[in-house]
C-alpha positions in Angstrom: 12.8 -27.8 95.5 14.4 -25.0 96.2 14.7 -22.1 93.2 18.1 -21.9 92.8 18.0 -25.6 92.4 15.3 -24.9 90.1 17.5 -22.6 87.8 20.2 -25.2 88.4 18.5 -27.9 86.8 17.2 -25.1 84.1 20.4 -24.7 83.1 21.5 -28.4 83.0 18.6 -29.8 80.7 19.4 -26.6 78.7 23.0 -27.8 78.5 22.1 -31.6 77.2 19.4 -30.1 74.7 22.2 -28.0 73.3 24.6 -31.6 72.8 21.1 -33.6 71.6 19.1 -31.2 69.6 20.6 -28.2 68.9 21.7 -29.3 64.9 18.2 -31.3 64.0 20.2 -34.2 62.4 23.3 -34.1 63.9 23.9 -35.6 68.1 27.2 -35.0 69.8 28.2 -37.2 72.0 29.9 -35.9 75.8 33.2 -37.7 74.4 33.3 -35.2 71.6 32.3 -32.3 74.1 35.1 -33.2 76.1 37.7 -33.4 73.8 36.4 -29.9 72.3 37.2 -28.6 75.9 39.8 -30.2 77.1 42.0 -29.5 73.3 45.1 -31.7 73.8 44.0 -33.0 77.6 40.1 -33.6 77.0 38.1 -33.0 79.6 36.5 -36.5 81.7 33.2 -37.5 79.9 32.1 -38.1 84.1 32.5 -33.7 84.4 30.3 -33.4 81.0 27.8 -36.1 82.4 27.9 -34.1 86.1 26.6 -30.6 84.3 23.8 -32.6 82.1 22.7 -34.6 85.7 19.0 -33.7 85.9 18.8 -35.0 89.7 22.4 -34.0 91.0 23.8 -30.8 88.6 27.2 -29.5 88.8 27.2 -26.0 87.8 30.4 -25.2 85.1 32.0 -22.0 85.5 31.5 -19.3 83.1 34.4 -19.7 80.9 32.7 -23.4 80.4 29.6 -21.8 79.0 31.8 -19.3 76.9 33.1 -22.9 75.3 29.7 -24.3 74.8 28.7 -21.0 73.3 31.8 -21.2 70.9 31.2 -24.6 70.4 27.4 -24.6 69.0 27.8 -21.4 67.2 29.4 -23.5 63.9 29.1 -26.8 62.5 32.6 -26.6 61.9 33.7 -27.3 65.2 33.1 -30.6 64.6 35.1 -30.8 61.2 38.3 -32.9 61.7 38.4 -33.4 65.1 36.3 -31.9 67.6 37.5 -28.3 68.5 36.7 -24.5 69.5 37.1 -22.3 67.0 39.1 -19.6 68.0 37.6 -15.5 67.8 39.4 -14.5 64.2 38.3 -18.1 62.8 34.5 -17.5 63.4 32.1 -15.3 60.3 30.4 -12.5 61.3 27.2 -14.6 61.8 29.1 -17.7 63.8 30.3 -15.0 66.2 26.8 -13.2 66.4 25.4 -17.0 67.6 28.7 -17.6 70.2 27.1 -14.7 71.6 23.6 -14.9 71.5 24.0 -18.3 73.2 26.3 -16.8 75.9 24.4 -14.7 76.9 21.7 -16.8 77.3 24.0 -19.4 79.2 25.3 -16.9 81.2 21.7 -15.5 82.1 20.6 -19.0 83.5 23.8 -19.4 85.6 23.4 -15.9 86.7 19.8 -16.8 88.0 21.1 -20.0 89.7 23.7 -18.3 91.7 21.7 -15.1 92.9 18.8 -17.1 93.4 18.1 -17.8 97.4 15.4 -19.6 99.2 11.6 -17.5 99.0 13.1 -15.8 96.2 10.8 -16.3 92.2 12.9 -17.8 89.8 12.0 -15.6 86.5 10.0 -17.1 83.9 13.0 -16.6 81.4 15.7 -19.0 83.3 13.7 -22.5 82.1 12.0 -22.8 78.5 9.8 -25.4 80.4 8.1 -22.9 82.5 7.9 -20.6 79.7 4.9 -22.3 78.4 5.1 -25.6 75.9 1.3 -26.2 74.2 1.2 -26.6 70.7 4.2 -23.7 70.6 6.3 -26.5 71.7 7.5 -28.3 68.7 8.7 -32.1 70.0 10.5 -32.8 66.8 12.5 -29.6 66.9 12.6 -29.6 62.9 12.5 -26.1 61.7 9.5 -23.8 62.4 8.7 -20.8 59.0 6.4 -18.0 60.7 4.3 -16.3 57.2 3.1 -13.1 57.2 1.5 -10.9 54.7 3.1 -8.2 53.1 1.5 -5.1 53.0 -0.3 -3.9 49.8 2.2 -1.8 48.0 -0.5 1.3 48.3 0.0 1.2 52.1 3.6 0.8 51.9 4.0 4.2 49.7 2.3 5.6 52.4 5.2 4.7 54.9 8.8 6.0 55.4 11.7 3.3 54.9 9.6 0.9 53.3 11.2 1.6 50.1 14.3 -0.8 49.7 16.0 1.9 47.9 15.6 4.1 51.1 19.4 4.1 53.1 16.5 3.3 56.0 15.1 1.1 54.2 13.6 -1.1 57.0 12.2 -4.7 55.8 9.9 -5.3 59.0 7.8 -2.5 58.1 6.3 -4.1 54.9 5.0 -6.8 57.1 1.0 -6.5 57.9 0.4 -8.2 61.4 3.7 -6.9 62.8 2.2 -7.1 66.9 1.5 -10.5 66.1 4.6 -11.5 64.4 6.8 -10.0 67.1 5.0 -11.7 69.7 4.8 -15.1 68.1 8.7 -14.9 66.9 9.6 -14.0 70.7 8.1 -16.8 72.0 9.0 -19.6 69.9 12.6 -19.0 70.5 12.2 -18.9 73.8 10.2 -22.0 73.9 12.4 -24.3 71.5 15.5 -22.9 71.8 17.4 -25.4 69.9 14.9 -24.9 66.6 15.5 -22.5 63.6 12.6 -19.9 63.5 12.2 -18.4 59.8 10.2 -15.4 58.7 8.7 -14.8 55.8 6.1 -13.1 53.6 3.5 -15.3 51.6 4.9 -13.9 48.2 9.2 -14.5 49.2 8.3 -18.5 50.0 10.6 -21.1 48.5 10.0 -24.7 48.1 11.8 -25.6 51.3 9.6 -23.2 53.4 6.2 -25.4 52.7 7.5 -28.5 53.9 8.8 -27.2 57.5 6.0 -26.7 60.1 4.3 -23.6 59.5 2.7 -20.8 61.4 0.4 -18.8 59.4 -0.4 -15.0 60.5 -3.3 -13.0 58.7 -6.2 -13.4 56.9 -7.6 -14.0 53.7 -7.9 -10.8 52.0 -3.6 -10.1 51.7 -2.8 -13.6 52.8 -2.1 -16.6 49.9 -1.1 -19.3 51.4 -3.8 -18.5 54.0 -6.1 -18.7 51.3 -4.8 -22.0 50.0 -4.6 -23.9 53.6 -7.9 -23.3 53.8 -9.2 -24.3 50.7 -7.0 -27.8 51.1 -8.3 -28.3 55.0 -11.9 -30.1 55.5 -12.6 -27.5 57.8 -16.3 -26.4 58.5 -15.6 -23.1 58.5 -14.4 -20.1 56.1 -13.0 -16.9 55.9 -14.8 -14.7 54.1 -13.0 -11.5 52.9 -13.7 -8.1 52.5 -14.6 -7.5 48.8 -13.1 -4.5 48.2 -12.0 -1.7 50.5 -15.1 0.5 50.9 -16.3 -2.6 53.2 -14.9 -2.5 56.5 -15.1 -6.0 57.5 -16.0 -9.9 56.1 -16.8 -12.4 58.7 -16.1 -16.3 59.3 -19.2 -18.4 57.6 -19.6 -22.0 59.5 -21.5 -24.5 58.3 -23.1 -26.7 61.1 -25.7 -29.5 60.3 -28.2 -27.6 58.2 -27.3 -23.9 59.2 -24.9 -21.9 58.5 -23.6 -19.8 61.3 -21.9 -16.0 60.4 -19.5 -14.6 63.0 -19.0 -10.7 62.1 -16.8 -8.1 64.0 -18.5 -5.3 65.9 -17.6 -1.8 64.7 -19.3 1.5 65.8 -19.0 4.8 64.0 -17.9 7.9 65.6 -17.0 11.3 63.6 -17.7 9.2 60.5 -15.0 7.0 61.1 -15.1 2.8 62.0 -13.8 1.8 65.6 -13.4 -1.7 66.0 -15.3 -2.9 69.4 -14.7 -6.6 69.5 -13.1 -8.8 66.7 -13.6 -12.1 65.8 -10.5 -14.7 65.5 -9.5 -17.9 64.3 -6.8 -20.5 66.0 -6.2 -23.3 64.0 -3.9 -26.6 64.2 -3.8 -29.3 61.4 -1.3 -31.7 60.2 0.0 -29.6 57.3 -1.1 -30.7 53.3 2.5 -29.6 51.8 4.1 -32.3 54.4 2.2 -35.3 57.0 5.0 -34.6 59.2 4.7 -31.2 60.2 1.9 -28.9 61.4 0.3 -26.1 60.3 -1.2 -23.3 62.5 -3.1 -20.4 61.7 -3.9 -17.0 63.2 -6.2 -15.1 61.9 -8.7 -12.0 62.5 -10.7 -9.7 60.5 -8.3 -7.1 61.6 -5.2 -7.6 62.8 -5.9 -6.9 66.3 -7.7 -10.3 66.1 -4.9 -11.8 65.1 -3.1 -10.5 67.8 -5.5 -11.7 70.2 -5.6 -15.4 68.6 -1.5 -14.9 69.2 -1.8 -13.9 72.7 -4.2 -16.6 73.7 -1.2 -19.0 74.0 1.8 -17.0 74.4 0.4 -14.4 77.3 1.6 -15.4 80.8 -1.6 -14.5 82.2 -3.9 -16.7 80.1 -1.9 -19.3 78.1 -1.8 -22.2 81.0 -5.3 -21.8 81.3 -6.0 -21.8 77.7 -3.8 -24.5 77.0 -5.4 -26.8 79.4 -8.9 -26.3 77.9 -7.3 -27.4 74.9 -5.8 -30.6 75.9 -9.2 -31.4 77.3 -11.5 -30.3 75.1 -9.7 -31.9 71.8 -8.0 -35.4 71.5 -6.6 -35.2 67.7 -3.8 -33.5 65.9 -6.6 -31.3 64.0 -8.9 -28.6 66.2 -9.8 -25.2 65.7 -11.8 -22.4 67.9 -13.4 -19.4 66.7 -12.9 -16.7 69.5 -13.9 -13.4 70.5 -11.7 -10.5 70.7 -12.3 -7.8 72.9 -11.1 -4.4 71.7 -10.8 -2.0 75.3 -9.8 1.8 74.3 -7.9 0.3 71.2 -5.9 -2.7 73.4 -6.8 -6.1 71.8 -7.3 -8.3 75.4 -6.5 -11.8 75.5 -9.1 -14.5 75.4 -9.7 -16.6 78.7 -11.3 -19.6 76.5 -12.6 -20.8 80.5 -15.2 -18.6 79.5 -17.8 -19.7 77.4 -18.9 -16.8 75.6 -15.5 -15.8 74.4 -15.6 -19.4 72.7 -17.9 -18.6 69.4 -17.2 -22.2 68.1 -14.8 -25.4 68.2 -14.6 -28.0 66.2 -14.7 -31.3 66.0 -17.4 -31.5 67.7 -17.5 -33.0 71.4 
């Protein structure tokens, strides 16, 4: 296959996951696209079904993608009868989603026309190449990404962290902010279609529990860390730091009759800690607030561990590789690995779990 036809196809499977998936519990049909179109000459359901063909695409013209854009941006263009709402009708917020989905649209048809043979299609024009693993949610329900907040000593510390600040900035509160930034990036990109929330472990609302959750941090400023891990039959734990004069806790696992510790390696130079190698967690369970969804957790000793655990499935140069020795090293919905980190002149590296010693432990057993 050639890669514009590639990027062709991209854009076509993108196009039908918009009509299928794009509201969780809501499917419209190509009749209802078409009528939306076409206003009071709809559009043939044949010329919807030709830019959805996964073998045979027909590529729409922009101001077709402009419609779809419109289109998806509200629920309300399916109140009444289906219709595009027109520029002055849409909020502030329906407009910022026309366009966030243009120009992704547009993007994708932009790749399938430039593309010519011997050229690389970019990574960016197909959410499958992007990378699925566990990052892929099938169910496309609605995916809550919890950080911890930063203790409020820390945040005094910091400019615009105050919310009475006119620069007041709410991202800098978050602890794990590398990780988050990743991991938010990525998800998008993967499931377009999903809703990605963000939120802090002490601004969770009922709702938030029962969606699948990614959890980011560790014990020590982390809560619902803390409970997940109490509520999983896990073999292992986090132990925290017991106050702040001790630079680091460690994972504690518990393995026939021994129990195994996994501790960061820090050096001292001019009196000070530098962190030499970290040690991380990955972890994916069927989540105890809801059956249905998943829970994941990513978590270091320090946040460059977390980082690391992050990176392990969402870097470009590692996360095939690291995926596969996931799907054939564990079989069920619940695993976990205990990784190493490497810290190189302050850069947290990404794992490669193909090698053994950067795998510290995995669970269940073989």
């Amino acid at each position: 296959m050639q890669p514009n036809e590639q990027s062709s196809r991209a854009l076509a499977r993108r196009l039908r996951a918009l009509r299928e998936s794009h509201w969780y519990d809501l499917r419209v049909t190509q009749q209802q696209i078409a009528e939306a179109f076409g206003g009071e000459k709809p559009l043939s359901e044949s010329l919807i079904s030709s830019w959805e063909s996964a073998r045979n695409p027909v590529t729409p013209p922009p101001k077709r993608l402009h419609a779809y854009a419109t289109f998806f941006a509200t629920r309300r263009s399916l109140e009444g009868h289906p219709h595009l709402l027109a520029d002055n009708e849409l909020t502030e917020e329906e407009r910022a989603e026309r366009d966030r989905l243009h120009e992704e649209l547009l993007g994708r048809w932009s790749a399938e026309r430039e593309s010519e043979p011997g050229d690389v299609v970019p990574l960016a024009t197909t959410s499958d190449t992007i990378g699925g693993g566990i990052w892929r949610f099938a169910d496309q329900r609605p995916v809550t990404i919890i950080c911890s907040r930063l203790p409020r000593e820390l945040r005094e510390a910091m400019p615009y962290t105050n919310n009475r600040d006119p620069d007041f900035v709410r991202s800098y509160t978050y602890a794990d902010l590398d990780s988050l930034i990743e991991l938010h990036g990525h998800i998008r990109a993967t499931n377009p279609a999903i809703q990605v929330n963000i939120r802090t472990a002490d601004d969770m609302e009922n709702d938030d529990y029962t969606s699948h959750l990614v959890v980011l941090g560790g014990v020590d400023w982390n809560p619902v860390a803390r409970d997940l891990l109490r509520r999983l039959n896990l073999p292992i734990r986090q132990m925290g730091r017991p106050d702040e004069s001790v630079y680091s806790g460690h994972f504690e696992v518990k393995r026939a009759k021994e129990k195994l510790e996994f501790r960061p390696v820090l050096e001292e130079r001019d009196g000070n800690p530098v962190l030499r190698e970290d040690v991380a967690m990955l972890l994916r369970s069927s989540s105890p607030y809801n059956v249905k969804r998943t829970v994941t957790l990513c978590n270091g000793m320090y946040g460059r561990g977390t980082y690391g655990a992050v990176r392990a499935l969402t870097d470009a140069r590692f996360r095939d590789r690291n995926d596969a020795h996931l799907r054939q090293r564990f079989t069920g919905p619940t695993f976990g690995i205990l990784t190493r980190v490497l810290i190189v002149n302050g850069e947290a590296l990404t794992p490669d779990w193909t090698v053994d010693s950067n795998r510290l432990f995995e669970w269940p057993d073989e």
